[in-house]
PyMOL commands that place a pseudoatom at each C-alpha (Angstrom):
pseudoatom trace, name=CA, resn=UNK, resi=1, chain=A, elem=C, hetatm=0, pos=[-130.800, 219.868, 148.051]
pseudoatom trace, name=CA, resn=UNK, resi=2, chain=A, elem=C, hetatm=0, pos=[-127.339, 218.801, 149.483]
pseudoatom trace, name=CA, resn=UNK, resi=3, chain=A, elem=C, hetatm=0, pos=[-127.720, 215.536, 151.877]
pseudoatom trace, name=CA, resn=UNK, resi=4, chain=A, elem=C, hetatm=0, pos=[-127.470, 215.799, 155.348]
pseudoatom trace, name=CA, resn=UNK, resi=5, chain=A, elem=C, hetatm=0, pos=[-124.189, 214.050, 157.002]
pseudoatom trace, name=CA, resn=UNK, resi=6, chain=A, elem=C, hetatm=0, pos=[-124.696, 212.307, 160.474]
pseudoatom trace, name=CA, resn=UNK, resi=7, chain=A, elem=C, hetatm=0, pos=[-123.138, 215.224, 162.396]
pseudoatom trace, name=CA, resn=UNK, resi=8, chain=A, elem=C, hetatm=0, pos=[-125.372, 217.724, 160.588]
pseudoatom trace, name=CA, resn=UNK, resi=9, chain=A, elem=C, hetatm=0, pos=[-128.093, 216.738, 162.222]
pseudoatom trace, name=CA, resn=UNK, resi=10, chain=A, elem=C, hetatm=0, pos=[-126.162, 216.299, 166.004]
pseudoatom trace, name=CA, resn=UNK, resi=11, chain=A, elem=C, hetatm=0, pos=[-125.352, 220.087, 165.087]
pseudoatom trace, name=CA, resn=UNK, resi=12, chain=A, elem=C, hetatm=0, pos=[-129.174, 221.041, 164.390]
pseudoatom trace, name=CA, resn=UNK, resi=13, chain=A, elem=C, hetatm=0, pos=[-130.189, 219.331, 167.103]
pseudoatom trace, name=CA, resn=UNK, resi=14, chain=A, elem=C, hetatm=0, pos=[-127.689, 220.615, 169.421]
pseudoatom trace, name=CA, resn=UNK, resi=15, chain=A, elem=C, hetatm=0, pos=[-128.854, 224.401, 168.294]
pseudoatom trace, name=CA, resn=UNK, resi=16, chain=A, elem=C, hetatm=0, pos=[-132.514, 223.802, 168.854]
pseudoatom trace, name=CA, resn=UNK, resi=17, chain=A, elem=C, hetatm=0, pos=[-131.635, 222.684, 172.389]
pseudoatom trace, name=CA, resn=UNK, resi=18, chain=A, elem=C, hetatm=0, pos=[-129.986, 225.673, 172.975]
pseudoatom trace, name=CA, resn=UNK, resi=19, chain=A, elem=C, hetatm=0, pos=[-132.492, 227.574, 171.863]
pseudoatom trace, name=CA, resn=UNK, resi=20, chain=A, elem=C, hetatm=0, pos=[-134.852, 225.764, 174.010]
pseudoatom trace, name=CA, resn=UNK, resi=21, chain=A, elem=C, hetatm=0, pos=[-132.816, 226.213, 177.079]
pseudoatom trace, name=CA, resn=UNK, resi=22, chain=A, elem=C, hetatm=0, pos=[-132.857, 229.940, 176.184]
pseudoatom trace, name=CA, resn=UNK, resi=23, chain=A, elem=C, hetatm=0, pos=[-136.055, 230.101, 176.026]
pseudoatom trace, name=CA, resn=UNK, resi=24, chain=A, elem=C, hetatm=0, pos=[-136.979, 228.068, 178.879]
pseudoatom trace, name=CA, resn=UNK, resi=25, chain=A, elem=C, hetatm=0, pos=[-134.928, 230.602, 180.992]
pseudoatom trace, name=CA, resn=UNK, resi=26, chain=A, elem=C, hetatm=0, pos=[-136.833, 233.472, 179.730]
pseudoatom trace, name=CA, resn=UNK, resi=27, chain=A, elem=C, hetatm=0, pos=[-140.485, 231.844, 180.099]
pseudoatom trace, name=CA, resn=UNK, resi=28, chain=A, elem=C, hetatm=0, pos=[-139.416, 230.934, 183.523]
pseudoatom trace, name=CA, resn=UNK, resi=29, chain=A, elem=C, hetatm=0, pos=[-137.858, 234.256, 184.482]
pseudoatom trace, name=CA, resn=UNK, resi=30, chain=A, elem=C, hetatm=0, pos=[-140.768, 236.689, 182.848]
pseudoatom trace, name=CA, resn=UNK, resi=31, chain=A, elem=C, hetatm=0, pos=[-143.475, 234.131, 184.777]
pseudoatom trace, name=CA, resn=UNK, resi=32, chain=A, elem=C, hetatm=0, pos=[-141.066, 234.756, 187.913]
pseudoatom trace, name=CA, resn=UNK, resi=33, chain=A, elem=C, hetatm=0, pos=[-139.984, 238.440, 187.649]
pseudoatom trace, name=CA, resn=UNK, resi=34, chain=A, elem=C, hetatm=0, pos=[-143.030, 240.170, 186.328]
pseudoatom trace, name=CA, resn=UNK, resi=35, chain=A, elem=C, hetatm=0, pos=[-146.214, 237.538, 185.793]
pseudoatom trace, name=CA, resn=UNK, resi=36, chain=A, elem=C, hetatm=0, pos=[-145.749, 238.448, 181.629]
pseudoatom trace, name=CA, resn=UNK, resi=37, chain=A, elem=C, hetatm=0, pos=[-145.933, 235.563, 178.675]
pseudoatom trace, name=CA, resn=UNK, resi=38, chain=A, elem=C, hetatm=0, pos=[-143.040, 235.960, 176.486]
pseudoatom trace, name=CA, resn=UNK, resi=39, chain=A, elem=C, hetatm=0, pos=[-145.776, 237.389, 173.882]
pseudoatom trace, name=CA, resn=UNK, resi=40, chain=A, elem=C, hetatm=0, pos=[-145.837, 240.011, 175.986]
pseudoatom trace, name=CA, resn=UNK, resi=41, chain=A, elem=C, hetatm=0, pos=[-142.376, 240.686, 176.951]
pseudoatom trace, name=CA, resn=UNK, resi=42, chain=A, elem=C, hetatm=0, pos=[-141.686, 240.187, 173.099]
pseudoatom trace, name=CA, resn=UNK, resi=43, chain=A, elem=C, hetatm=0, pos=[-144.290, 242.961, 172.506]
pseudoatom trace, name=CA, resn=UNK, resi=44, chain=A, elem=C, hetatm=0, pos=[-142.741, 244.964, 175.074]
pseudoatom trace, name=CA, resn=UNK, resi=45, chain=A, elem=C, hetatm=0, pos=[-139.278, 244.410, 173.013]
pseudoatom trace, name=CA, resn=UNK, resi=46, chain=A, elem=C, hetatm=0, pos=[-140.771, 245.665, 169.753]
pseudoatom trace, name=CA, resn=UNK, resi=47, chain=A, elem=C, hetatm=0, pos=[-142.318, 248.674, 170.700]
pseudoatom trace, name=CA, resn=UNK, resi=48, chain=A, elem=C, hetatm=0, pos=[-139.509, 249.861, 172.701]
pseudoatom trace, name=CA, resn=UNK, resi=49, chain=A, elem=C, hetatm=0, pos=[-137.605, 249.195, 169.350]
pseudoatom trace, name=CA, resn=UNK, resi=50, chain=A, elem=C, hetatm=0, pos=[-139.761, 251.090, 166.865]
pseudoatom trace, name=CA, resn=UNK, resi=51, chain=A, elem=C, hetatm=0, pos=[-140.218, 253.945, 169.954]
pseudoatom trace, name=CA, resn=UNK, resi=52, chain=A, elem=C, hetatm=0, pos=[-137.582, 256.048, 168.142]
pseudoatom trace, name=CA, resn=UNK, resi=53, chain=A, elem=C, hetatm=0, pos=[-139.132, 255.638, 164.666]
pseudoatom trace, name=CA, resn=UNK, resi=54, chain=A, elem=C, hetatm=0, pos=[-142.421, 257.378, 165.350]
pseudoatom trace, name=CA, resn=UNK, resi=55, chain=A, elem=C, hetatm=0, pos=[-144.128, 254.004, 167.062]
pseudoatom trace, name=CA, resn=UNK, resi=56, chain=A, elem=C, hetatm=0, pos=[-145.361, 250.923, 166.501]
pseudoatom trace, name=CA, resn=UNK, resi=57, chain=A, elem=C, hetatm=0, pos=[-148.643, 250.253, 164.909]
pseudoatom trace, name=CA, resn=UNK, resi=58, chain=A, elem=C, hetatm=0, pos=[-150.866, 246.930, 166.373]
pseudoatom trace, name=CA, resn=UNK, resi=59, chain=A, elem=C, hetatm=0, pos=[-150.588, 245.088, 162.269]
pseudoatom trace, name=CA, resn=UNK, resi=60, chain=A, elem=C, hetatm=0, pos=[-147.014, 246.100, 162.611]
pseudoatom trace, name=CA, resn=UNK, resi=61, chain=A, elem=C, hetatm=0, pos=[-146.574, 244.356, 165.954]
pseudoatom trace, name=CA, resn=UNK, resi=62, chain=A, elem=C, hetatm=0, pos=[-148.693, 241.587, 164.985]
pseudoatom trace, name=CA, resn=UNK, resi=63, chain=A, elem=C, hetatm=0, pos=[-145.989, 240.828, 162.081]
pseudoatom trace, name=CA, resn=UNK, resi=64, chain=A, elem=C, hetatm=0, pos=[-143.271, 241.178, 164.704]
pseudoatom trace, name=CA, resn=UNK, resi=65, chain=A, elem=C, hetatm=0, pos=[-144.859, 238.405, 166.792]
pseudoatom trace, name=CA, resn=UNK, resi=66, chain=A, elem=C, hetatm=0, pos=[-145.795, 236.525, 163.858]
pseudoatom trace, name=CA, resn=UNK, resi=67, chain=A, elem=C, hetatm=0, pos=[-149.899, 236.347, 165.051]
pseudoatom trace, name=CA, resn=UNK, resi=68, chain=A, elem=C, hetatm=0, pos=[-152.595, 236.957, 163.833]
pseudoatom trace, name=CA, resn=UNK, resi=69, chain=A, elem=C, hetatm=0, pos=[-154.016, 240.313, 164.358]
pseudoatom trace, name=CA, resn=UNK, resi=70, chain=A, elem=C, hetatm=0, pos=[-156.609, 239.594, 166.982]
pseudoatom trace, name=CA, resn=UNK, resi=71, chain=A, elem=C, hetatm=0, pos=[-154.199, 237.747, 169.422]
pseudoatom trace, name=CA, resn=UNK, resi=72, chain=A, elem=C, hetatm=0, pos=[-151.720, 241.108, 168.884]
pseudoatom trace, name=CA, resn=UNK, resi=73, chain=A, elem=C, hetatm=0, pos=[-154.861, 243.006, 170.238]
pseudoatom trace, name=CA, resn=UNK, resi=74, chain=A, elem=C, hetatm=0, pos=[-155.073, 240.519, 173.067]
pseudoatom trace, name=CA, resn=UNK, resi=75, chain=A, elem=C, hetatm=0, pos=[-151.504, 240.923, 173.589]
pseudoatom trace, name=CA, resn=UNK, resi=76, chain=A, elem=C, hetatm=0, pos=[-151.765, 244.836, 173.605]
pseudoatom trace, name=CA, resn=UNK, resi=77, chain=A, elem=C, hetatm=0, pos=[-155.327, 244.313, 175.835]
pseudoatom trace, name=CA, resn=UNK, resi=78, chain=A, elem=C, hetatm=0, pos=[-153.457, 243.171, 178.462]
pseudoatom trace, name=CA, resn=UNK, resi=79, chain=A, elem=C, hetatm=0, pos=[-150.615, 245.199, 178.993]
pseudoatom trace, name=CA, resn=UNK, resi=80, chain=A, elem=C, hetatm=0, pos=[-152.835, 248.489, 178.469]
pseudoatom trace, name=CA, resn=UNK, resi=81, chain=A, elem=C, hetatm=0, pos=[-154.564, 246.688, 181.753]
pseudoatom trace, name=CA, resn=UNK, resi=82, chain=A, elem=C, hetatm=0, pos=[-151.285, 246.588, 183.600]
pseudoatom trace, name=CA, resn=UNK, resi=83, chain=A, elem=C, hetatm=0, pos=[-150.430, 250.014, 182.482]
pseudoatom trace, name=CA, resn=UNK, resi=84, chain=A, elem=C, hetatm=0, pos=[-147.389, 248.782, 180.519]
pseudoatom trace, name=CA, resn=UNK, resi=85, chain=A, elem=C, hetatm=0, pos=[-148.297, 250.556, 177.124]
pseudoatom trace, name=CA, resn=UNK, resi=86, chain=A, elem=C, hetatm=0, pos=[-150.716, 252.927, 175.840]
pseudoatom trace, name=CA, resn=UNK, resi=87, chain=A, elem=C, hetatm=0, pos=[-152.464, 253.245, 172.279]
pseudoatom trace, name=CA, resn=UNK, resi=88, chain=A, elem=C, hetatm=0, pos=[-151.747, 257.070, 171.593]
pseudoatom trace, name=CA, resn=UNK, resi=89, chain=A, elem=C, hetatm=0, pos=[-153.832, 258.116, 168.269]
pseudoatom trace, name=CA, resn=UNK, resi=90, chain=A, elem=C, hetatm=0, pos=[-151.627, 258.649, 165.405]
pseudoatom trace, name=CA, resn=UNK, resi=91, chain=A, elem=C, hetatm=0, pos=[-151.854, 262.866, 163.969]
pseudoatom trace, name=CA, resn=UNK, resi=92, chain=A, elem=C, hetatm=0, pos=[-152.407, 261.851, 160.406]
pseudoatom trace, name=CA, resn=UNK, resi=93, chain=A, elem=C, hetatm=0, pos=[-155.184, 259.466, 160.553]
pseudoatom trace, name=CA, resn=UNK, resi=94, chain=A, elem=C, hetatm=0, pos=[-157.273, 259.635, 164.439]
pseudoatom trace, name=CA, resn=UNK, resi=95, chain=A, elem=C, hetatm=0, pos=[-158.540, 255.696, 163.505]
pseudoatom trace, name=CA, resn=UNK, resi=96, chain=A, elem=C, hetatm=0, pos=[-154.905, 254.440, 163.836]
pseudoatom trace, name=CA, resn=UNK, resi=97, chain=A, elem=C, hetatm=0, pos=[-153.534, 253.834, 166.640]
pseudoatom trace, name=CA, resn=UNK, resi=98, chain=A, elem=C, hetatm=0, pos=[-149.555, 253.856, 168.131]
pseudoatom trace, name=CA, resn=UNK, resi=99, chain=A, elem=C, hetatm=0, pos=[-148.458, 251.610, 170.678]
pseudoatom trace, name=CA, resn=UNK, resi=100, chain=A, elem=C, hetatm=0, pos=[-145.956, 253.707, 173.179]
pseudoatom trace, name=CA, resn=UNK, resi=101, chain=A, elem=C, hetatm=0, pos=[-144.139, 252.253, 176.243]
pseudoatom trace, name=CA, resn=UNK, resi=102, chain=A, elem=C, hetatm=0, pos=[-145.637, 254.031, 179.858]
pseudoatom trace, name=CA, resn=UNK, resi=103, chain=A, elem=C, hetatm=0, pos=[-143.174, 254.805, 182.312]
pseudoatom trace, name=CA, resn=UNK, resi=104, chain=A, elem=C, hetatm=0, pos=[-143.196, 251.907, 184.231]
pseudoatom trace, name=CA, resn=UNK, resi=105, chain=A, elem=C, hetatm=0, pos=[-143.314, 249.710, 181.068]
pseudoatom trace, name=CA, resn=UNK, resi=106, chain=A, elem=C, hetatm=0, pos=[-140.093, 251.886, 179.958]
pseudoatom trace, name=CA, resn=UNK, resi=107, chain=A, elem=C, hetatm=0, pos=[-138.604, 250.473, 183.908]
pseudoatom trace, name=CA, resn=UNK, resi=108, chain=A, elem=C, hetatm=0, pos=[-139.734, 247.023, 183.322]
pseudoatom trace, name=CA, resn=UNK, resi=109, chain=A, elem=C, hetatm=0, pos=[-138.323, 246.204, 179.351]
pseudoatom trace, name=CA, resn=UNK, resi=110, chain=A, elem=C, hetatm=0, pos=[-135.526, 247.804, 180.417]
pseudoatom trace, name=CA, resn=UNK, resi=111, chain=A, elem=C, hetatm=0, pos=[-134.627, 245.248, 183.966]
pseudoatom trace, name=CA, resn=UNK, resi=112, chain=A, elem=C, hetatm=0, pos=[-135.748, 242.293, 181.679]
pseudoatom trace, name=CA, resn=UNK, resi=113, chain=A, elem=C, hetatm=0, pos=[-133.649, 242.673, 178.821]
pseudoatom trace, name=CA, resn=UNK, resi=114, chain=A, elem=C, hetatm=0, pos=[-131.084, 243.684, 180.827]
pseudoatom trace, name=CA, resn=UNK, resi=115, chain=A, elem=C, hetatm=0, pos=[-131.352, 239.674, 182.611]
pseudoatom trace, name=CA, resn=UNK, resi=116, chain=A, elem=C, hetatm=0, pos=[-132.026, 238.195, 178.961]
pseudoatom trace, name=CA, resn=UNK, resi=117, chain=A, elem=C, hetatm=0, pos=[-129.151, 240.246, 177.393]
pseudoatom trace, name=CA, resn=UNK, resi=118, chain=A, elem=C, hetatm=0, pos=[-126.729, 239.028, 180.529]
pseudoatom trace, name=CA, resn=UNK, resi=119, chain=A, elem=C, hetatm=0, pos=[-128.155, 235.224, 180.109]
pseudoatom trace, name=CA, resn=UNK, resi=120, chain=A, elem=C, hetatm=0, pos=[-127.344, 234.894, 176.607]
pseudoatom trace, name=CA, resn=UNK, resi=121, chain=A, elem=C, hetatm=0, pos=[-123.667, 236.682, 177.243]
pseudoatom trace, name=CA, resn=UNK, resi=122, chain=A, elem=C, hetatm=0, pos=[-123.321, 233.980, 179.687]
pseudoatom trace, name=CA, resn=UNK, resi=123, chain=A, elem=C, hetatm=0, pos=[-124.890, 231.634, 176.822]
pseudoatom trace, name=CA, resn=UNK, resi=124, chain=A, elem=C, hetatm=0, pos=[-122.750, 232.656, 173.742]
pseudoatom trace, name=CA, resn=UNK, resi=125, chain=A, elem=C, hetatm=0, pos=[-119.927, 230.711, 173.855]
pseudoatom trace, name=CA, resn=UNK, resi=126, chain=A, elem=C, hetatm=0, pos=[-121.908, 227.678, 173.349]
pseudoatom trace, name=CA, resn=UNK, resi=127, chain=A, elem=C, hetatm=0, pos=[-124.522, 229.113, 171.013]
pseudoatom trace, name=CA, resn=UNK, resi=128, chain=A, elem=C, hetatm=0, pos=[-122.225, 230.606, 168.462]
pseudoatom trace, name=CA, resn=UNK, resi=129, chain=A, elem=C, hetatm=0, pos=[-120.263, 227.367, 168.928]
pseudoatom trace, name=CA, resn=UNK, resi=130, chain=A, elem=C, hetatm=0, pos=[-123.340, 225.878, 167.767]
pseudoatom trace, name=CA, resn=UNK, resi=131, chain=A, elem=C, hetatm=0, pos=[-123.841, 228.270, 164.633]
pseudoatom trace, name=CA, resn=UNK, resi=132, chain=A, elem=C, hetatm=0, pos=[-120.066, 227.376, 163.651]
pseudoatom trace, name=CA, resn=UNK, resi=133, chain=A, elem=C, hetatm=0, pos=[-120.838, 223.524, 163.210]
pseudoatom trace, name=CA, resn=UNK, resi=134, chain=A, elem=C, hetatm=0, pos=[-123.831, 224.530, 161.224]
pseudoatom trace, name=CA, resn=UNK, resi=135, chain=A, elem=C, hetatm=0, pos=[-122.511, 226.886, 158.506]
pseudoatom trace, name=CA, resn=UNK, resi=136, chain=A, elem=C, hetatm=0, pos=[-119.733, 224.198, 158.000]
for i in range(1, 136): cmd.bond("trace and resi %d" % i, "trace and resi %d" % (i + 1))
show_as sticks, trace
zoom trace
């Protein structure tokens, strides 16, 4: 494994802070704008996603969080409670289930990623900034 050089690791750290800063914005705006965890705004994300594919099953989504499979079901719990999602059974097999986006979850993904999408447009500059000192 190469060694690191001094401003290697001013360049890592530099990237994580961005990152952080990114994500700070978002945990602060979903709390904010619409009382969700990012979990649950990154659940939101994927099934919107996979919509056009047929769905998004709750191991699938569990593997796009990176959880385990019972915190996914929490995850999915809780925005079937706020009407966000449903679980619509799948033809092929009635014990599986598909997660699907309700209308007003389809209105919500869509005026949060819209803020996220414009917040790391006004972000870039810096962030791929940050990439370029790292592939060097």
């Amino acid at each position: 494994m190469p060694r690191l050089e001094p401003g290697d690791y001013e360049a890592l750290a530099n990237f994580r802070y961005l990152l952080r800063k990114f994500l700070r914005f978002s945990k602060d705006f979903l709390s904010a704008e619409s009382h969700l965890s990012p979990e649950q705004y990154e659940a939101l994300l994927a099934i919107k996603m996979f919509a056009s594919s047929g769905g998004l099953s709750i191991s699938q989504l569990s593997e796009r969080l990176q959880v385990r499979h019972h915190s996914a079901v929490s995850i999915v719990d809780r925005l079937v409670e706020r009407k966000l999602i449903t679980r619509t059974p799948v033809r092929s097999d009635r014990r599986r289930r598909f997660l699907e986006l309700t209308l007003q979850g389809h209105k919500l993904i869509e005026e949060l990623a819209s803020a996220h999408r414009q917040e790391i447009r006004a972000r870039s500059g810096e962030i791929i900034e940050a990439l370029e000192r790292l592939r060097k």
